[in-house]
Structure formats: structure tokens, C-alpha cells
C-alpha positions, 0 to 999 in steps of 0.5 A: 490568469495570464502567462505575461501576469504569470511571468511577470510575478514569478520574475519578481519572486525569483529576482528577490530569492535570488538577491537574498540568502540564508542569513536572512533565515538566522535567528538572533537568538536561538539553539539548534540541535544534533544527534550523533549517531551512535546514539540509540534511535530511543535516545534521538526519538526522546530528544527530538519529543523534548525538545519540541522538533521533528528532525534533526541533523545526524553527526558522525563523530568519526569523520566529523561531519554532518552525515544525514538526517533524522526524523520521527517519521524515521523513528516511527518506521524503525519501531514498525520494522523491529516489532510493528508496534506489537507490546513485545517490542522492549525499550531495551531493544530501541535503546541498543539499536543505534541509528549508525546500525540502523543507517548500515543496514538500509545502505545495503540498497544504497552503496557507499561514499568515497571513504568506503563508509555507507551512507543511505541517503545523501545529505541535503545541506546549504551554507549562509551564503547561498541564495534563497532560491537555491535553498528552496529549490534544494528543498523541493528537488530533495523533497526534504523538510528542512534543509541545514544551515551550515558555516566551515571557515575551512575550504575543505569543510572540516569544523563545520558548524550548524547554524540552523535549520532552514525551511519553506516556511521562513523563506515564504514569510521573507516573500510576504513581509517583502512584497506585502505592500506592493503585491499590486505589481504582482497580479497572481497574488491576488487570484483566488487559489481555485483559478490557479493550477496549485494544490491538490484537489479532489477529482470532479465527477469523469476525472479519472486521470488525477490523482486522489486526495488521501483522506480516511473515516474516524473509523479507519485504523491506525495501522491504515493512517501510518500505511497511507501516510508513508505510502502518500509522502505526507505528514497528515490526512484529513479525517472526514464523515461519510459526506467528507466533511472535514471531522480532523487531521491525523498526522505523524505527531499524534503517532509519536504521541502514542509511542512516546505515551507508550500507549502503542504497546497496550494496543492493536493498531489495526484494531485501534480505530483513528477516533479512539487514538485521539481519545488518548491523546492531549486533546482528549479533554476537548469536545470531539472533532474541535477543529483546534489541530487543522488549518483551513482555507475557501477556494476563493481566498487570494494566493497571497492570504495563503501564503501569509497563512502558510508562513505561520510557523508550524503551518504547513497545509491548508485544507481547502473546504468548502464554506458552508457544508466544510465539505474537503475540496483540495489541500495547498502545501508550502512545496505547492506554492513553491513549486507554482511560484518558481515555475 
């Protein structure tokens, strides 16, 4: 790979994101949803279960305002704080404890606003006419899934309306549509995605200074998978055997799964065994280990093919296996290929 090929892809790239923006993101037909925040947080888990969706935008009725964030990855910690999943925690007790009182309680590390009302974090949004590369830039620096869309006809903000939920995955299929047929003139779109310092992939034998790739056995717990997964920053982990060999993904839905089954409450987590979990789960019918719930690629598959894969909606990590033994080589993210792509 050369650095002028390198400079002149990444031009190319930057240069569209930049002349085109979020509208580019609306659908033309579509609902995108809210939760306030005095809801119960059993409320909002049970409306982002139902509505398919694994976060959405917190609104303040008080201040009329977008205020945050919430995510089944939130819900799920708010579960494992009040009782760590143990068959004494009530559905009285989620359904009193609101997602204000719970975002009160962690701002005490966090200070407050300007309106002397706290806030945890700071929320992460764009308006429509923002360029895509600032959104995908504001998704990276945030490490946020989605990024909010929101219009105000106000100059100072108030009224403001949500249009949608913008993410890595929309922009990327923008890129792909765009240069699909003319990826000749961008010549790292064609390198294999081993040749490239992109993704996360296991350390070789002496290679001690990089940082491990998170996988767990089918006979870990699923107290180890939740520790992992809040401890590495992601959404799932690949499941392997003893050669690691890729068996599974196991990832935060299959945990909402269990809560929203109420199948935690009947069961020890850190006695539940990750292959038993999957038993109870929607695939429990399918042959074991079907390879119906992951997404794969070969270290020799062109960047370009990657990204066409990573711009399906729901996509977004490949697992990097190895062809012939399917033993795990590395995982490719969308934040990967942004983060390699703009430099």
C-alpha cells in the first residue's frame, strides 16, 4: 500500500462526505421514536424491545429539549446495579425507578448544565444540514452508535424536531452506492483487508504489545459475557471451541432477550453457561452453532466488498475467519473502516 494511493482514496472519500449531508440520511417514509424521561426505565426497556430498536432519544418535557440518550446496554446495567439480575429484583421496582432518577443519581460524578439541572453525559446530535463528515466524525470522537438528526426553525433551538437517527451504516452505504463504479480511481478499495492497518486481529505468536481480541468458550458464563462486553466497549464477542474456531456471537440482544423473557429471574448468571442461554433463546429450535446470527469475512476479501457487507442494515462487525479451519483471525467494525478511511 502506498501513502500518495493511501492519500489520494482518503482525498476522494473526504471530499464527498463533505459535499453532502444528512438529508441524505431521511428516509422517505419512516417513524423514529422518543422516550421521556420520567418514564420507568421498564417502560423505555419495553418500548425500544417492541419496536425493534436498540436506543433512542431521551426528551425532557420540562425544558423541551433533547437531553441524552437511552440504550438496552443502559437498561441492562440499570438491571445489574438495583439487583445483578438476581430473582428479587420486581417489576414493581423498574417500573418506579424512572430513567430522570437514574440519570440524577450518576451525574453526581459528572456535574451539571448551565440551567443548574444535571445531566451525566453530553448529548451528541447533528441537524440536516451538517455534512456527512462531521456526523461520522461526531460518531467516532463520541463513540456513539447513532447520532440524532434533529431540525429547529428557531435560532435558538427551541421546537426542535427529530427527524432521525443517523449511523455509520447509512453513510457507509452512501460511500459504496457513490463510488461502486468507479473504485478503479481508489486503488485501497481493492486491497485485501489483511494488507491494511484496519480492524482488530489476533496477536501473532511475540506479539505482546497488542491488544487481545475479546472472545470467550460456549462454556463461559453469562455473568463473564456481560463483564466483557461492558469491560471491552462492544456489542458482542465471538463464541469459539478450544482450536477458536468460531462456534457463535454472543451480543447484548441475546441478554435483553433473557431479561425481556424473564428468563434471568429463574437463573444464576454466573452458573448459566453461554451455550445454555442460547437454548432459551429464539433460536433454540435451530441445529447448534448454525452460523445463522454472525457475519463473516477472509483476510483476502477486498476493503471495498467489506464495506458493501458492513453497509447492510443490522451489520455492523465482521468476524475475520480463517477459510478452511473457521478458525478467528480478527474483527472489522464500521468505526474501523471509518476511522482508516478518514484518516
Amino acid at each position: 500500500m502506498s501513502e500518495s494511493d493511501l492519500q489520494a482514496t482518503r482525498h476522494h472519500i473526504s471530499t464527498f462526505l463533505s459535499t453532502n449531508t444528512a438529508y441524505e440520511l431521511l428516509p422517505e417514509s419512516g417513524k423514529v421514536i422518543a422516550l421521556d424521561i420520567d418514564l420507568s426505565v421498564n417502560q423505555a426497556f419495553n418500548a425500544l424491545y417492541e419496536e425493534g430498536v436498540s436506543m433512542a432519544p431521551l426528551w425532557d418535557s420540562h425544558r423541551c429539549q433533547f437531553v441524552g440518550m437511552f440504550s438496552t446496554m443502559d437498561f441492562i446495567q440499570i438491571v445489574k446495579e438495583m439487583g445483578n439480575f438476581v430473582s428479587n429484583l420486581t417489576d414493581q421496582q423498574l417500573e418506579t425507578h424512572t430513567i430522570a432518577a437514574w440519570r440524577e443519581r450518576k451525574s453526581q460524578q459528572c456535574g451539571t448544565d448551565n440551567n443548574a439541572r444535571t445531566y451525566p453525559w453530553r448529548f451528541v446530535d447533528a441537524g440536516p444540514h451538517e455534512c456527512l463528515k462531521d456526523v461520522a466524525l461526531k460518531i467516532l470522537q463520541n463513540k456513539v452508535a447513532t447520532v440524532p438528526i434533529i431540525h429547529s426553525s428557531s435560532e435558538d433551538g427551541s421546537f426542535p424536531e427529530l427527524l432521525h437517527l443517523a449511523s455509520l451504516s447509512e453513510i457507509l452505504k452512501c460511500i459504496c452506492r457513490y463510488f461502486k463504479h468507479s473504485s478503479g480511481s481508489l486503488p485501497i478499495l481493492q486491497l485485501p483487508i489483511g494488507s491494511i492497518p484496519l480492524g482488530t486481529w489476533v496477536p501473532k505468536v511475540g506479539e505482546s504489545n497488542k491488544k487481545p481480541l475479546a472472545m470467550l468458550r460456549p462454556n463461559a458464563s453469562i455473568g463473564a459475557a456481560l463483564s466483557l462486553l461492558i469491560q471491552a466497549e462492544v456489542s458482542s464477542i465471538p463464541i469459539v471451541d478450544l482450536s477458536d474456531s468460531l462456534l457463535d456471537i454472543y451480543s447484548i440482544s441475546d441478554i435483553t432477550a433473557l431479561i425481556q423473557n424473564k428468563a434471568h429471574a429463574s437463573m444464576n448468571l454466573d452458573e448459566c453457561s453461554i451455550h445454555q442461554a442460547l437454548l432459551l433463546g429464539p433460536y433454540a429450535n435451530y441445529p447448534p452453532w448454525h452460523g445463522r446470527r454472525y457475519h463473516i469475512c477472509f483476510r483476502s476479501d477486498p476493503l471495498l466488498n467489506v464495506m458493501e457487507r458492513l453497509a447492510i442494515p443490522g451489520v455492523r462487525r465482521l468476524v475475520v475467519v480463517d477459510g478452511a479451519s473457521r478458525r478467528v483471525e480478527g474483527i472489522v467494525s464500521l468505526s474501523d473502516v471509518f476511522r482508516f478511511l478518514l484518516g
